[in-house]
N, C-alpha and C positions, 0 to 999 in steps of 0.2 A: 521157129526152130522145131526140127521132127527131134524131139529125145530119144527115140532109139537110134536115129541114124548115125546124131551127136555121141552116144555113149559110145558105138560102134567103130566110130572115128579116133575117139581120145582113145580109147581100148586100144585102138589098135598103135596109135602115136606114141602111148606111154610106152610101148613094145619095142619101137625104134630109138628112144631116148635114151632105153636104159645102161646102152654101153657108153653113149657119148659122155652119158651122168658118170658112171663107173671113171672113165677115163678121168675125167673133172675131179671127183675123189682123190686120186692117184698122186696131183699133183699138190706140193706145200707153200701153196700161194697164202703165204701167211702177210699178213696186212702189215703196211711201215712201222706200224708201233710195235711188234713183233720181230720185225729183222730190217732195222734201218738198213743193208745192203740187198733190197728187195731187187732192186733196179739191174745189180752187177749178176745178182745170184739168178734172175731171170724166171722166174715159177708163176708169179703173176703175169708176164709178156704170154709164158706158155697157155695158162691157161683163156687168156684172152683171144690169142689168138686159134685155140680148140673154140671156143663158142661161137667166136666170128666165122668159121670155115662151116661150123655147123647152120650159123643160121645160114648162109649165103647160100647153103646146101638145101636149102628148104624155102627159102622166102618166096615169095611171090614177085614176078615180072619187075611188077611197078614199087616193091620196096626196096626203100636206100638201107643198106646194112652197112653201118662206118665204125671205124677205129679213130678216135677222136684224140689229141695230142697234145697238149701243153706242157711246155720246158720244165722239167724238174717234178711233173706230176705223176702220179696213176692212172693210167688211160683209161678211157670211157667208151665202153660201146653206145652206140649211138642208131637205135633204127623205126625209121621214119613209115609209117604206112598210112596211103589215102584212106580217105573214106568220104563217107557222104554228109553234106553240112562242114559249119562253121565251127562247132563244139570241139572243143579237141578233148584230148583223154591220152595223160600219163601213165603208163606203167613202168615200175620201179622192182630193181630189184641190186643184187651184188655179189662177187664171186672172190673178194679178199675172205681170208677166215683166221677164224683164230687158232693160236698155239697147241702143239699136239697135247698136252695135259696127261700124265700119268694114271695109272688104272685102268686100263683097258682090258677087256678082257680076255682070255685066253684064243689066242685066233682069231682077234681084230685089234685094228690100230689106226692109229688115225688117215693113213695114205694109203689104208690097204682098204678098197670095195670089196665088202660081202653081204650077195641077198640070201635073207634067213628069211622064209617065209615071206610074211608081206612088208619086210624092213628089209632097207637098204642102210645096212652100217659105214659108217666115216665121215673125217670130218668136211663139215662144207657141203653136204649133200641139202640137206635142210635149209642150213643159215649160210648160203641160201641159194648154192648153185639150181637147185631146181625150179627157182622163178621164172628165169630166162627160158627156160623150155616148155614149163608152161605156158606163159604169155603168147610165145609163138604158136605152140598146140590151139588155147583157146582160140585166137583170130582163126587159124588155119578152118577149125571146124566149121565158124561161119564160113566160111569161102566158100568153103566144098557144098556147101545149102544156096548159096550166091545172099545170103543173108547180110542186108549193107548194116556198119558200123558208122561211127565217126571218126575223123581223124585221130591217126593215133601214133604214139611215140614211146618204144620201152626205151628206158635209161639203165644201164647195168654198171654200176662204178665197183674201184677197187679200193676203196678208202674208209670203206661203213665201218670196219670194228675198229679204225685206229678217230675215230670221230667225225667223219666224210671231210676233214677236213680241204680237201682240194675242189669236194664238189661244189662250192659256192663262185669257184671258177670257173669251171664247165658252164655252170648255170648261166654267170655272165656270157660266156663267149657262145654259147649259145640261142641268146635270148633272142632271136629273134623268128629263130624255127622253134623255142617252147612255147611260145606264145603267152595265151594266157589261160592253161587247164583250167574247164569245166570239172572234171573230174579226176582225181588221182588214186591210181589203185596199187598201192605195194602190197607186196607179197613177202614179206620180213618178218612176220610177228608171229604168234603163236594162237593153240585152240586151248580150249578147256577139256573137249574128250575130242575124240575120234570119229563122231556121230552127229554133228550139224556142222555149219555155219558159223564161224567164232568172228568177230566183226570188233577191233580194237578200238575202243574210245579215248585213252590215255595211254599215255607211255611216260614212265618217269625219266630225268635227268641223269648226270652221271659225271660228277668229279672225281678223278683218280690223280694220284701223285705220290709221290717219295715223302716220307716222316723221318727226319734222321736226327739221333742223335747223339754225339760225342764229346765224349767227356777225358780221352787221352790219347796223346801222339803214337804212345807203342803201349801194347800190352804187359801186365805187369802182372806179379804174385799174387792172387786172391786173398792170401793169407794179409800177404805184407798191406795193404792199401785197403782190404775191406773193412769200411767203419769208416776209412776216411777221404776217398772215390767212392762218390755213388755211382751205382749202379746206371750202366746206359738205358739195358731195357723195362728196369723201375721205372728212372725217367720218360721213357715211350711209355709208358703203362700213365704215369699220371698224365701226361696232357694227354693222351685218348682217352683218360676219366674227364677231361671240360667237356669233349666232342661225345661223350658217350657214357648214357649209367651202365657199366660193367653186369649190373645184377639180372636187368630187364632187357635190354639191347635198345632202349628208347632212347633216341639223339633227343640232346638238349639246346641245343642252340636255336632259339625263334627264328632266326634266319632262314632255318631248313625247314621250317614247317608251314603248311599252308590250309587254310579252309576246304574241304571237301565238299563241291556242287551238289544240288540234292539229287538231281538225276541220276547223280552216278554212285551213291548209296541205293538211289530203287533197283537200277543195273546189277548193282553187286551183291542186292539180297535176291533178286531172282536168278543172277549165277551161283547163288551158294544153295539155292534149294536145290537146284540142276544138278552140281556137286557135289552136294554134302562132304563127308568125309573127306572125298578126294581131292578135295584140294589142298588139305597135306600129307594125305598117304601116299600119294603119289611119286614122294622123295624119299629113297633110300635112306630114312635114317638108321642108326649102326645098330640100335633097339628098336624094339616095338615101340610106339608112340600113340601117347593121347594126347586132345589136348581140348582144353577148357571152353577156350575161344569159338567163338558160333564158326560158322564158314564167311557169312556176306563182312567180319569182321577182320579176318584174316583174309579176305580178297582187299578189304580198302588198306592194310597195313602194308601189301604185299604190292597195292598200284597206287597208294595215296601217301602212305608214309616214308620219309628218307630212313636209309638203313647203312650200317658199314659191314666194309667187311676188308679182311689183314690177305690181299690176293698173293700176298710174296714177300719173303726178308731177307735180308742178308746181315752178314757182323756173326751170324751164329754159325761158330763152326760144327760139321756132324756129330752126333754122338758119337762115334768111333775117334773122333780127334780133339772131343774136348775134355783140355785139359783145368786144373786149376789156375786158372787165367781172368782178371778182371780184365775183361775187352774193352778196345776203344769207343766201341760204337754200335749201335743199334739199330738199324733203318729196316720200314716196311712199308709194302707199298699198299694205298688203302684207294679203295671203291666204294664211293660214297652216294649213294642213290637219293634223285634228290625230287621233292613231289614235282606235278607235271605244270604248275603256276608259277615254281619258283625258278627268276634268274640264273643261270649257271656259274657267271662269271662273277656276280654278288656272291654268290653260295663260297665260290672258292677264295673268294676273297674273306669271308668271314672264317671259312675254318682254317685258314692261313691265321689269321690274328689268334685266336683262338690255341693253336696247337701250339706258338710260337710264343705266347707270354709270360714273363717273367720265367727265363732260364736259370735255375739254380748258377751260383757263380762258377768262373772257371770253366762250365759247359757251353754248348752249341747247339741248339734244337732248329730246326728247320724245315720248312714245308717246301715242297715244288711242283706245284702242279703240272699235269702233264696234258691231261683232258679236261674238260668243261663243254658238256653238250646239254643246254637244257631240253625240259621234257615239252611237251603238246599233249595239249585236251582237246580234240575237236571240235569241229563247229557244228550245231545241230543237224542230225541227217534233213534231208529235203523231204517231201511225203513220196516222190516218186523213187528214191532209191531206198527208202525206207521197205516202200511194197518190192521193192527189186529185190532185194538182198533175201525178205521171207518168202518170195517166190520162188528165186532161186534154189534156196536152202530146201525147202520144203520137193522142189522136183529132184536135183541130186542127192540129196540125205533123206530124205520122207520124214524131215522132223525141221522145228522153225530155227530161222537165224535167233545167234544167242551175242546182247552186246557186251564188251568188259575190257576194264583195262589190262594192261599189260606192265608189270615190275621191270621191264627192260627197257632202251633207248636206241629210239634211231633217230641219229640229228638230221635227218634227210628233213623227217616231216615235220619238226618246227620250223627249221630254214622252209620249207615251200608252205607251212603255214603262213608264216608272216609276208612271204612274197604274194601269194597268191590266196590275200583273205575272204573272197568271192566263193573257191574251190569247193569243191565237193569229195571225201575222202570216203574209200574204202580202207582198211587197214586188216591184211588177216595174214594165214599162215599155217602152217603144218605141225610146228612145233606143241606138240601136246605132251601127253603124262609120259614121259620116259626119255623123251627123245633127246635131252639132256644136250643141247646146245653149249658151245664151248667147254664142256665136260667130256670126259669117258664116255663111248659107247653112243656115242651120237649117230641117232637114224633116221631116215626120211618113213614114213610112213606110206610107201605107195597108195593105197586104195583113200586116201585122202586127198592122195597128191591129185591124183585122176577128178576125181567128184571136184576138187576143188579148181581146175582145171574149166570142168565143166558149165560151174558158178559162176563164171570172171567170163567166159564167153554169153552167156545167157544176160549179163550185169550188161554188157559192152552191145546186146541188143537193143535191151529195153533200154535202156539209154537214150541209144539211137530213134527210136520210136517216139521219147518225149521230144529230141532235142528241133 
């Protein structure tokens, strides 16, 4: 690969992208678990069908660009490109997003595209419409060098934030052109800064579900009944005291906890000296913050340990309308991060028991899961993509690949873990200090986007070269 001609290339590619991206933005392809009338309301059709008109706009001769279909699912783009050798090579990525989330800031919003400087605001830009354009950029740049690859397949689904759960169909109905990746490279995850190479080893799990509980038909006087109706959200308070010490945020249940690898302790004290600080300053808390904990320690709490959190409730009427009223009921919806060894469906089954026992009489406590996607640790790097990845890093960033887990979940790469336990994984991504995915103010970071663009074609060389 000539690297000036490569950078010259993606330079110039990122340039063409950046309206199709903008338009991509625009649209509120919010994922099934978001707006179960996805299908009727059509914002995922549109944006599928913006990506597929782009690649088929851009592809090469000999690649299949397909809109792939199964009854009652979220379509799959599907694109197929030769190359040289038997090796095949996955690329992953997805263009479902999540919910607009309040707090935005003043002259942006989640469907409104703005570039400020070298950020591209809105949601979905990041997580993770700009995969697909990448993937295609990186291949493109080898072409234009005549630089052979191996065979290769990006996968774009529209079901990752609601838990992929339709992709395990795809997967079948297509197994016989996925064959069986040598290598798989998503582009979902996030960096630690903006300055190398971020290479994902873990990703944690992820139970989410409804906590409800009810203690009366109709609401009643506060006066008249307190002391003698408890409290609903007392009640949601003590069974999230089994699932959780209130004081510390440490889950107690042994179910959700698991042994941390020693390699990924050494991982995670060489990303916290890289770090330091920053790996909590990085989040807007409402005060200045310190905090006690080293960095390599708050990276394994942050990719090793389960954690909760109350993503939503209802029962509680606004402050503006609540009145003296003992409510019926209390329900919140809880995200329960769970380490990357432990079972999903165990997990929710224990804090099912857990939340649910022994209900005070006359009441109704109840759990119901909605998600269960466990986590994945990967499988040792191989020594040739080991040297690939600080190769890479070190020509587009002028600094070495960095490895570390990741606090978030994609059920894509356990599912194609355990399918394909031979595989060889990359796992990286843009999402770094700011960019606040499913939150406010979410941005793609361009001049990452590009360099990392870069990496994934250079990765997809030397590949080639060993295979």
């Amino acid at each position: 690969m000539n690297t000036s001609k490569s950078k010259e290339f993606i330079d110039y590619s990122w340039k063409q992208i950046l309206d199709p991206l903008c338009e991509y933005i625009a649209i509120p392809a919010k994922s099934p678990a978001f707006d179960p009338n996805w299908e009727s309301r059509g914002a995922i059709e549109r944006a599928v069908q913006l990506i597929y008109d782009w690649c088929k706009d851009h592809a090469a001769e000999d690649w299949g660009v397909n809109v792939v279909r199964l009854e009652g699912r979220t379509p799959l783009i599907w694109i197929e490109i030769p190359g040289k050798g038997d090796s095949k090579v996955l690329l992953y990525g997805h263009i479902d997003k999540q919910p607009e989330m309040t707090g935005w800031d003043s002259g942006l919003g989640p469907w409104k595209p703005v570039l400020s400087g070298d950020r591209l605001y809105g949601r979905g830009g990041a997580d993770d419409g700009y995969a697909v354009f990448a993937s295609v950029a990186a291949l493109k740049a080898l072409h234009e060098q005549g630089i052979p690859h191996s065979p290769c397949s990006i996968l774009i689904e529209a079901c990752e934030e609601s838990g992929s759960y339709d992709l395990p169909f795809y997967i079948d109905h297509l197994a016989q052109v996925v064959g069986e990746p040598e290598l798989v490279i998503c582009l979902d995850s996030g960096c630690g800064n903006y300055e190398q190479l971020w290479c994902t080893t873990s990703l944690r799990g992820v139970v989410s579900g409804i906590l409800s509980v009810e203690v009366l038909d109709e609401g009643v006087h506060s006066g008249d009944a307190g002391g003698i109706v408890p409290s609903s959200f007392r009640l949601l308070r003590k069974a999230l005291s089994r699932l959780e010490n209130e004081k510390t945020g440490e889950i107690l249940l042994d179910e959700l906890k698991g042994e941390i690898p020693g390699d990924r302790i050494a991982q995670a004290n060489l990303s916290g000296k890289i770090l330091g600080q920053n790996v909590y300053k990085r989040f807007p808390f409402a005060e200045p913050c310190s905090v006690e904990e080293k960095p390599a320690e708050l990276i394994l709490k942050r990719t090793w340990g389960p954690s909760l959190e109350i993503t939503g409730a209802s029962g509680l009427p606004s402050l503006e309308e609540a009145g003296n009223v003992l409510r019926t009921q209390t329900s919140a919806k809880l995200s329960i991060r769970t380490p990357p060894q432990i079972n999903a469906e165990s997990a929710a089954r224990a804090i099912r028991r857990s939340l649910e026992a022994s209900p005070e009489s006359g009441t109704r406590v109840s759990f119901s899961s909605e998600m269960a996607a466990s986590g994945w640790n990967s499988p040792r790097l191989a020594p040739w993509l080991e040297a690939s990845l600080r190769e890479a890093s070190n020509t587009w960033f002028d600094r070495p690949a960095v490895m570390m887990g990741e606090g978030g979940t994609i059920p894509f790469m356990g599912m194609l873990g355990e399918r394909y336990p031979n595989a060889q994984f990359v796992i990286t991504g843009v999402l770094g200090p700011g960019s606040n995915a499913h939150g406010p103010n979410e941005f793609l970071h361009l001049p990452t986007a590009q360099k990392l663009t870069g990496c994934i074609a250079q990765i997809l060389e030397l590949h080639q070269e060993r295979s």
